[in-house]
C-alpha positions, -999 to 999 in steps of 0.1 A, spaced: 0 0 0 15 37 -11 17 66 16 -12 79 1 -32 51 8 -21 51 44 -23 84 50 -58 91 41 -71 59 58 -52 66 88 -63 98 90 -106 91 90 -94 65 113 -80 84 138 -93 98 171 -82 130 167 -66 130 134 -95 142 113 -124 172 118 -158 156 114 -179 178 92 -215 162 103 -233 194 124 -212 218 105 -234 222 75 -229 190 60 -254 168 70 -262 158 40 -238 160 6 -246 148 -27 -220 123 -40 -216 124 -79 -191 129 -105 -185 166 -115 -168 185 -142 -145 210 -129 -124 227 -156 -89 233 -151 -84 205 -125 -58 177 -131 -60 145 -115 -30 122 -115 -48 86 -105 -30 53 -99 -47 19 -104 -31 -9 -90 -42 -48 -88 -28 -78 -77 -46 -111 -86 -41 -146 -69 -56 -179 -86 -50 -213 -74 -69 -241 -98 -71 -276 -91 -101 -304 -91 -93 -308 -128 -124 -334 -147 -125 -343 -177 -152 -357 -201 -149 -374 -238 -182 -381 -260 -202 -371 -228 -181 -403 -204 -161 -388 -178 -130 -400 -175 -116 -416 -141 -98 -394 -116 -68 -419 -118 -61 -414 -154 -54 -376 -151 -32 -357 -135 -30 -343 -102 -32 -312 -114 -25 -278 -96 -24 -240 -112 -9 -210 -92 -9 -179 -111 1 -142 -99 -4 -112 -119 1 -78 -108 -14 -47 -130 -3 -9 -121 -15 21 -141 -7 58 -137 -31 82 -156 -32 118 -160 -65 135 -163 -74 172 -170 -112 180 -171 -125 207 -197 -161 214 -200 -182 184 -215 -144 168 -219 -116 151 -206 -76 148 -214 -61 114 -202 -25 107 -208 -10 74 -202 18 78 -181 29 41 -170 13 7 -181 24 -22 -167 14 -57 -162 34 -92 -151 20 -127 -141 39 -153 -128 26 -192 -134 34 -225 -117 15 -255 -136 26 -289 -114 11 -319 -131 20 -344 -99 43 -366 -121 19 -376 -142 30 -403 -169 65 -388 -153 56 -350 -173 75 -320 -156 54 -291 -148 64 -255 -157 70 -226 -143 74 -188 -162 70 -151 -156 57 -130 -183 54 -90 -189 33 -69 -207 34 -35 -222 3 -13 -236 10 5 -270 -10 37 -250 16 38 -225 28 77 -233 -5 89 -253 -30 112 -250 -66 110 -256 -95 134 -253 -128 121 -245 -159 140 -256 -189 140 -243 -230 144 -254 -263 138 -247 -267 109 -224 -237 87 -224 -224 93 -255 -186 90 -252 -163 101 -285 -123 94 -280 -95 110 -301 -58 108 -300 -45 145 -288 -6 139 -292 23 140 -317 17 124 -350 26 85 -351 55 95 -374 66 119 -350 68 91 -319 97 73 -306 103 40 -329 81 16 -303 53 41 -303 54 34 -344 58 -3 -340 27 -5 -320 5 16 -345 10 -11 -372 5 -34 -349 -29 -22 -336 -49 6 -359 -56 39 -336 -93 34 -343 -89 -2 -327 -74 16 -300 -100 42 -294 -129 21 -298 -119 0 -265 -110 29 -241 -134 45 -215 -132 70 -195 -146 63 -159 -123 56 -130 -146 69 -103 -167 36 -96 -194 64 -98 -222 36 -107 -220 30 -69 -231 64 -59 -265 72 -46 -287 92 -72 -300 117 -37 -283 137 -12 -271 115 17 -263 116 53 -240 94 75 -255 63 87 -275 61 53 -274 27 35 -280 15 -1 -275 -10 -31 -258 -4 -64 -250 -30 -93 -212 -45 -88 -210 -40 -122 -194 -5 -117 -166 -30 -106 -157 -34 -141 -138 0 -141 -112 -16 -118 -107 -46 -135 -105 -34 -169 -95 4 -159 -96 26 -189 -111 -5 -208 -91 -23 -233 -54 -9 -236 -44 -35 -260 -20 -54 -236 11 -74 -258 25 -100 -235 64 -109 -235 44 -149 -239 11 -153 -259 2 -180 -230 -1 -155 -204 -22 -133 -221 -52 -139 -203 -75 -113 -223 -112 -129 -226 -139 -116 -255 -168 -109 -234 -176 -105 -198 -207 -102 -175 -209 -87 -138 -240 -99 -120 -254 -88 -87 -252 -60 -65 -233 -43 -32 -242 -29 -1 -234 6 4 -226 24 40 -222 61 46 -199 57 73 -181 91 79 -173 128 66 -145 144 77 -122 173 65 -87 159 54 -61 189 42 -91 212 38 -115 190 16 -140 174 29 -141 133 24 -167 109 24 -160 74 41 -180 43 23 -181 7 33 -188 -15 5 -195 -54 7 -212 -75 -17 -208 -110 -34 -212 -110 -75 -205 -135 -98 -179 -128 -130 -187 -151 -163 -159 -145 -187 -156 -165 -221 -127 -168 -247 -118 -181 -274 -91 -209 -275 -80 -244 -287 -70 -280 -275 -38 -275 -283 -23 -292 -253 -46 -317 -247 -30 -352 -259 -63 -370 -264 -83 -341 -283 -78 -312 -303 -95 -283 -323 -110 -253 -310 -126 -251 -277 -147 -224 -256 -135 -216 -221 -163 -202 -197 -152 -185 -163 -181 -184 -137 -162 -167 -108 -184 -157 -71 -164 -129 -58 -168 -117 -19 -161 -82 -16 -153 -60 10 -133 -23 12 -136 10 23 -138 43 -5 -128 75 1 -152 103 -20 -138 139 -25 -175 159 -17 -167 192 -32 -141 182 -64 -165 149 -72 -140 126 -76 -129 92 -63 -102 106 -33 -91 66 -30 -103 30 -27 -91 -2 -10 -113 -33 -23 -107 -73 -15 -124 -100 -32 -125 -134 -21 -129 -157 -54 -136 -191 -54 -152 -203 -92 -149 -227 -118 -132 -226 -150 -152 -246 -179 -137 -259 -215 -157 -271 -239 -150 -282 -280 -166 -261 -303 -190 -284 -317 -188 -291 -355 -155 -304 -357 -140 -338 -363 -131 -364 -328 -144 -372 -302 -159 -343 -280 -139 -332 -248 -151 -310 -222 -132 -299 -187 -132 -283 -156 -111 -267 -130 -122 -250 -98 -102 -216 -87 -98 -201 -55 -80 -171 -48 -81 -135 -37 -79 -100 -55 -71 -66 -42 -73 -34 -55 -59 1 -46 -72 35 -65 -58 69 -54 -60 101 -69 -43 137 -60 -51 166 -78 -36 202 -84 -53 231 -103 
């Protein structure tokens, strides 16, 4: 956890550390988004992920094959993913420049000595082609939402900027970015007071685990890229009002969220390494997620001050051959426990 994490948690925590604002014309604040020209907002997205998949089962033409002709099979994958964006808000727009995109996973496949197979072990990096550009998001009616790059001409980037604009069209690029890093689905729609209570969607979620939407990730291994084609957040958190309190002259709003959700992601990807099947294959994540973490709410600028969320995981990971296609059919499954965490901050100057 950075300083600035500690700090402002450490400071609503406090006995004495903080000047509650409830009685002092505050009672009740409205918590929303705001445009406030002028203002930037450097915000840091950080996320570390922690899957652990066993129970591996396996069925061919609809039998399912005995536990003691497959592996003992165990999957341990870290990944870590830290942003840094820039944001400047102009009226009905915003400037975001990329400052630092990162992402690494490290993977530990043991098979248990089956049919006396080794298991594997590799770390893997990946780097955004948006890492250093600037985009301006404009916005109409509703939630219409139109992106542009704002910075030097490709021809005028560093070599690896150019690389990465064959590699991936800028309108590719654009289409998959959004803007909101505020988890502002979350907010109530009325004024509030402490002590009130509510429910939101967890879908809002999605803004930390895909912040800024797709940024194109290329991964130093096409094995670790774990990027999925479509994904759907269903159910909804509990929202607490807990505390308002004036931290370095701006007054915060203390949240306590908690919630369970499920995550269904599904790719595209083959039987490859499968030694009794091959051809293309779906894989379907259902994942239930436990969630629990505190955000801080900046009242008067209307942005997300920080958050710390954890979410317990514990799912199943499903493979199934596309039908149509010549063998036998195969289908699999692997359970996944785990734990994610995630840490948003932002600080601003004018």
């Amino acid at each position: 956890m950075n300083t600035l994490h500690i700090t402002l948690f450490a400071t609503l925590a406090g006995p004495s550390a903080h000047a509650p604002l409830a009685g002092r014309g505050l009672d009740e604040v409205v918590l929303r988004p705001r445009s406030e020209p002028a203002v930037t907002l450097t915000r840091t997205i950080e996320r570390r992920s922690e899957w652990n998949g066993s129970d591996l089962t396996v069925s061919m033409d609809g039998q399912e094959v005995p536990q003691e002709y497959l592996p003992d099979l165990t999957l341990d994958i870290v990944s870590e993913q830290a942003l840094e964006v820039l944001d400047v808000r102009r009226e009905r727009a915003l400037d975001r420049t990329f400052v630092a995109l990162s992402q690494e996973a490290r993977v530990a496949l043991d098979l248990g000595g089956y049919m006396g197979q080794q298991g594997e072990e590799f770390e893997a990096t990946a780097a955004s082609p948006l890492e250093g550009r600037a985009v301006q998001f404009s916005f109409g009616e509703g939630d219409a939402c139109e992106a542009r790059f704002v910075d030097a001409p490709e021809s005028a980037r560093p070599k690896e900027a150019q690389d990465a604009g064959v590699r991936a069209s800028e309108a590719k690029l654009l289409a998959g970015l959004r803007p909101g890093l505020d988890l502002a689905g979350w907010l109530p729609s009325d004024s509030v007071a402490v002590g009130a209570r509510w429910e939101a969607p967890a879908a809002a979620l999605g803004e930390a685990i895909d912040p800024c939407g797709e940024l194109a990730w290329q991964w130093s291994r096409p094995d670790a890229d774990g990027r999925v084609d479509s994904s759907e957040i269903a159910g909804d958190v509990a929202l607490e009002f807990v505390a308002l309190a004036e931290v370095d002259g701006r007054a915060l709003a203390e949240l306590r969220v908690s919630g369970t959700f499920v995550l269904t992601t599904k790719r595209a990807t083959d039987l490859a390494d499968v030694p009794v099947a091959d051809g293309t294959a779906t894989e379907t994540r259902a994942v239930n997620h436990t969630l629990s973490g505190q955000i801080l709410w900046d009242v008067a600028g209307g942005h997300l001050s920080s958050a710390e969320l954890t979410s317990d995981i514990d799912g199943l990971a499903s493979t199934v051959k596309d039908a149509g296609q010549e063998g036998p059919d195969y289908a699999s499954t692997m359970r996944f426990t785990g734990r994610e965490v995630w840490h948003l901050a932002t600080s601003r100057e004018r």
